[in-house]
C-alpha positions in Angstrom: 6.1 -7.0 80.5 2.6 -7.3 80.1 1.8 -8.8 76.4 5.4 -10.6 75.8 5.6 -14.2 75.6 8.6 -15.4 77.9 7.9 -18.9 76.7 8.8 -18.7 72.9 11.7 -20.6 73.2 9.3 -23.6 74.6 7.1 -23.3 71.3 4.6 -21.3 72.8 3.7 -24.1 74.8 5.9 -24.1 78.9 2.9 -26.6 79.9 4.3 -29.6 77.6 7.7 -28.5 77.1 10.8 -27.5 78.6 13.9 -26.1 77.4 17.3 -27.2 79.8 19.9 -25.3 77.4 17.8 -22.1 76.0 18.6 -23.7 72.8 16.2 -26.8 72.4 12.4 -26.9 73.9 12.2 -31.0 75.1 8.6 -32.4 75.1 7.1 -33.6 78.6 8.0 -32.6 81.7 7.7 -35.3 84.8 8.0 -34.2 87.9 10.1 -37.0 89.9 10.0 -37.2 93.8 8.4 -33.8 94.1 12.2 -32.5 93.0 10.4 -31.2 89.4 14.1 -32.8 87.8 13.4 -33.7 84.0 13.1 -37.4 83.4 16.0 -37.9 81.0 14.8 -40.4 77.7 17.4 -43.3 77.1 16.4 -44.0 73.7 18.4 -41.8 71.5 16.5 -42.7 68.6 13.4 -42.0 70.5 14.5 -38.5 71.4 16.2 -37.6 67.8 12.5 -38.6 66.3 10.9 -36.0 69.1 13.3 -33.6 68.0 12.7 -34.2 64.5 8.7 -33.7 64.7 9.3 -30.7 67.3 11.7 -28.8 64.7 9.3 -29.4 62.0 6.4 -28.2 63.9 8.1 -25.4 65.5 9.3 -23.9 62.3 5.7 -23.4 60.9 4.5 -22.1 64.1 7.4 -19.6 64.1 6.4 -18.5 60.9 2.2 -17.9 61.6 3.7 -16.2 64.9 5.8 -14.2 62.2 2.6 -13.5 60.2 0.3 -13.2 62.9 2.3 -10.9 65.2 5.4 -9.5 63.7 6.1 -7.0 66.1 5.5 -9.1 69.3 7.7 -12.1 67.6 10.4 -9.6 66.9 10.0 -8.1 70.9 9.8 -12.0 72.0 13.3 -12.9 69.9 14.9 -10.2 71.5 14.4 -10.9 74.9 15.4 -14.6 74.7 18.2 -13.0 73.0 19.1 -11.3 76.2 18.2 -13.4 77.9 20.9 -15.6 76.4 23.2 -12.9 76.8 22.8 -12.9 80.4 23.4 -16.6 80.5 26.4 -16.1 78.9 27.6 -12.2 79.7 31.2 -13.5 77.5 31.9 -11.0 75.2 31.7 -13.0 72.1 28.3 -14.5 73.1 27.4 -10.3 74.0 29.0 -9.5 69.8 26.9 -12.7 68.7 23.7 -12.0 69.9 24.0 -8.3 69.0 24.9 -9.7 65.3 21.9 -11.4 65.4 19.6 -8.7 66.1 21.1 -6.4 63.4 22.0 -9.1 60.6 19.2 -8.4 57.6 20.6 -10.9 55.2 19.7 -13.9 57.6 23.2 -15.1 57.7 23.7 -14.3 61.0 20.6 -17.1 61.6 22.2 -19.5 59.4 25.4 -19.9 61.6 23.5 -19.6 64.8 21.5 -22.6 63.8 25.2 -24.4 62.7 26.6 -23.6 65.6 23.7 -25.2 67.9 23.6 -28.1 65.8 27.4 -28.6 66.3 26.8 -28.1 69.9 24.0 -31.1 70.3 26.4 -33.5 68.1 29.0 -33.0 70.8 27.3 -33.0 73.9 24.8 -35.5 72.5 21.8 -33.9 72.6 19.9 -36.2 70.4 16.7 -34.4 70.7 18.3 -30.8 69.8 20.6 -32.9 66.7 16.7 -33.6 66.1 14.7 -30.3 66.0 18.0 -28.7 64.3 17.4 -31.4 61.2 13.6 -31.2 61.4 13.6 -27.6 61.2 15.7 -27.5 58.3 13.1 -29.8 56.7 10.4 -27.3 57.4 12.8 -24.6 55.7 13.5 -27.4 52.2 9.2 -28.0 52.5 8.7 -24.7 52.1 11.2 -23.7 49.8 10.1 -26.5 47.6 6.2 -26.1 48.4 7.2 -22.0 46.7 9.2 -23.2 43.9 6.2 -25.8 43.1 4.2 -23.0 43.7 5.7 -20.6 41.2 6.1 -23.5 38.4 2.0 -23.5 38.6 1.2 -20.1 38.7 4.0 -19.9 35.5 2.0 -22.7 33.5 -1.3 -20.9 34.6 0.4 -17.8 33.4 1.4 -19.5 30.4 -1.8 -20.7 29.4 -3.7 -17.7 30.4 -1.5 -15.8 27.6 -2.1 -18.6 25.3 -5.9 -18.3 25.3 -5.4 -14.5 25.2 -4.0 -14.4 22.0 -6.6 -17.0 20.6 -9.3 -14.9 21.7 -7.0 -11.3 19.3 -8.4 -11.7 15.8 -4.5 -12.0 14.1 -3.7 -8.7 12.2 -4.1 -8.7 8.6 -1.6 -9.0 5.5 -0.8 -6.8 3.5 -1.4 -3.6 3.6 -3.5 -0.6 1.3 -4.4 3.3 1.6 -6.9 3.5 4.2 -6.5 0.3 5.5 -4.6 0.1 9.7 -1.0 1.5 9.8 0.1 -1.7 12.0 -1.3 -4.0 9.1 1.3 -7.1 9.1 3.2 -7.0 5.7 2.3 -9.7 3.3 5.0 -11.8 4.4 3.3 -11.9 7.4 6.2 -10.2 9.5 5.2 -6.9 11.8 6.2 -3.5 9.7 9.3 -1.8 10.3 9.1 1.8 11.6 10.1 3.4 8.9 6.9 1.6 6.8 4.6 2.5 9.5 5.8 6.1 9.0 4.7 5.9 5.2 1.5 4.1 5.9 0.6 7.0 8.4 1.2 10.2 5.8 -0.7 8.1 3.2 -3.3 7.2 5.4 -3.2 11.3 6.5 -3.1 12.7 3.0 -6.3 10.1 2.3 -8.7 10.8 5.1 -7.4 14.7 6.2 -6.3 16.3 2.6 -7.2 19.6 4.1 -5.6 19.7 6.8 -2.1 19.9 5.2 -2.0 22.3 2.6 0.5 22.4 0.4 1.8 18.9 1.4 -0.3 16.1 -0.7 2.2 15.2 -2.9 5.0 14.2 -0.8 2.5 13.2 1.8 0.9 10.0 -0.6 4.8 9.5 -1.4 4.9 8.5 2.2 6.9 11.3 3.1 6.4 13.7 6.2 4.3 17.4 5.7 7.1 19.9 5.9 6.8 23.8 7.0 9.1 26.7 7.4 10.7 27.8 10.8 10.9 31.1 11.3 13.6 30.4 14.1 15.6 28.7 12.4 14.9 29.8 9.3 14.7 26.0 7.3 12.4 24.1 6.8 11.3 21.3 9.6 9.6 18.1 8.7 6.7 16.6 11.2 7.0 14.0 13.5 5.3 11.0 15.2 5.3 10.8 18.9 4.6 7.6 21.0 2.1 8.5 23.5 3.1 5.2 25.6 6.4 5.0 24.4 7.7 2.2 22.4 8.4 -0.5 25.1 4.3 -1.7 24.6 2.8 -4.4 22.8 1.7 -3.0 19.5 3.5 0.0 20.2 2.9 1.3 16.1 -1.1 1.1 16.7 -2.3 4.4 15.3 -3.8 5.1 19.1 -0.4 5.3 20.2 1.0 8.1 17.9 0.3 11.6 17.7 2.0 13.9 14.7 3.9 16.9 16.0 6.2 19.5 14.9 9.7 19.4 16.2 9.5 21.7 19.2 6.1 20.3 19.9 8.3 17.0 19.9 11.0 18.3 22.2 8.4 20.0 24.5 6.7 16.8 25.5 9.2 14.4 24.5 12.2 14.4 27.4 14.9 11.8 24.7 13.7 14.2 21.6 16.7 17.7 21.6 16.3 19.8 18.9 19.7 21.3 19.5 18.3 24.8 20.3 
């Protein structure tokens, strides 16, 4: 068994403490007489406060084991699992424990740790009523220490954004031939998509007029360049594709579209059918 810890049930740590039940590790061990027996603590508050500060500690340390050596802290619970199994070969114990090594969700975990803390209140255990609590507040620190976390990083986030858009020159009002497509309207509002379709024909007919033949007029009405398909045998009007789709930020920037015809469309579009 060469690399397994059969201490991890003692904190990592058989030296300075014990651990009577397999369920709590107790601090100190005295040897009395020579007979190695564990020098029982009278104080109960004495022993709830050892528990406390050994649950607390032992909570973090099972976590940087956790980080630190996954695998060997998975290998180590399983063997004080059976371990505990041999203890107590009773079929519900053998179910339990095999629970516990499958159970993803962690609920398996949870009652374990109920269960052990019921046990201690009944038999008294102040020590193990102790860890039981102070590992629970390890498990509250760190849940609150991540929410705390996650409010700071959102503010950061927040701000970050904030002083983004400070640092964008705002869009322009209104909007002219020649001028950009995305140009807010004089209201100040973003243009609908059917106004960014006019502004890019106009814009089209004014800096490419020989490229569509035929087309001018309707195109500085704002309307589409049209040709005849010979597979259909009508006439098809042209199209604007979003190169990144129109889930972006700006998504009506003239870098984002590209005019097509409609089987150009279909070929690179997978929502655009033409039927055919």
């Amino acid at each position: 068994m060469d690399g397994y810890n059969w201490y991890v049930y003692c904190n990592s740590n058989p030296i300075l403490y014990i651990d009577r039940n397999g369920l709590w590790p107790i601090p100190g061990t005295e040897n009395n007489g020579g007979n190695g027996d564990q020098e029982e603590e009278d104080d109960t508050l004495t022993q709830l406060g050892q528990g406390l500060v050994g649950g607390l500690i032992g909570y973090f340390q099972n976590i940087g084991n956790t980080i630190r050596h996954p695998i060997k802290t998975m290998k180590a619970s399983m063997i004080q699992m059976a371990i505990e199994t041999v203890r107590d070969p009773s079929p519900a114990n053998v179910l339990f424990n095999c629970y516990l090594m499958t159970d993803v969700t962690g609920t398996a975990s949870m009652l374990k740790r109920d269960i052990d803390f019921a046990t201690s209140l009944i038999s008294g255990d102040a020590y193990g009523v102790g860890y039981n609590l102070g590992n629970r507040g390890g498990e509250a620190a760190l849940m609150a220490a991540t929410v705390g976390a996650g409010k700071v990083f959102g503010a950061i986030g927040k701000a970050f954004r904030g002083s983004a858009k400070s640092m964008v020159a705002p869009k322009p009002s209104g909007w002219r031939v020649g001028d950009p497509i995305d140009n807010l309207t004089r209201a100040g509002n973003n243009p609908a998509w059917s106004t960014v379709r006019q502004r890019f024909w106009k814009n089209e007919a004014f800096y490419n007029p020989e490229g569509y033949p035929g087309n001018l007029g309707r195109m500085r009405q704002g309307l589409a360049p049209q040709q005849y398909n010979e597979i259909t045998m009508k006439m098809e009007s042209m199209e604007l594709h979003h190169l990144g789709g129109r889930n972006i930020p700006n998504a009506h920037n003239i870098k984002n579209l590209r005019a097509v015809w409609p089987d150009q469309h279909a070929a690179i579009d997978i929502h655009r059918h033409t039927g055919r």
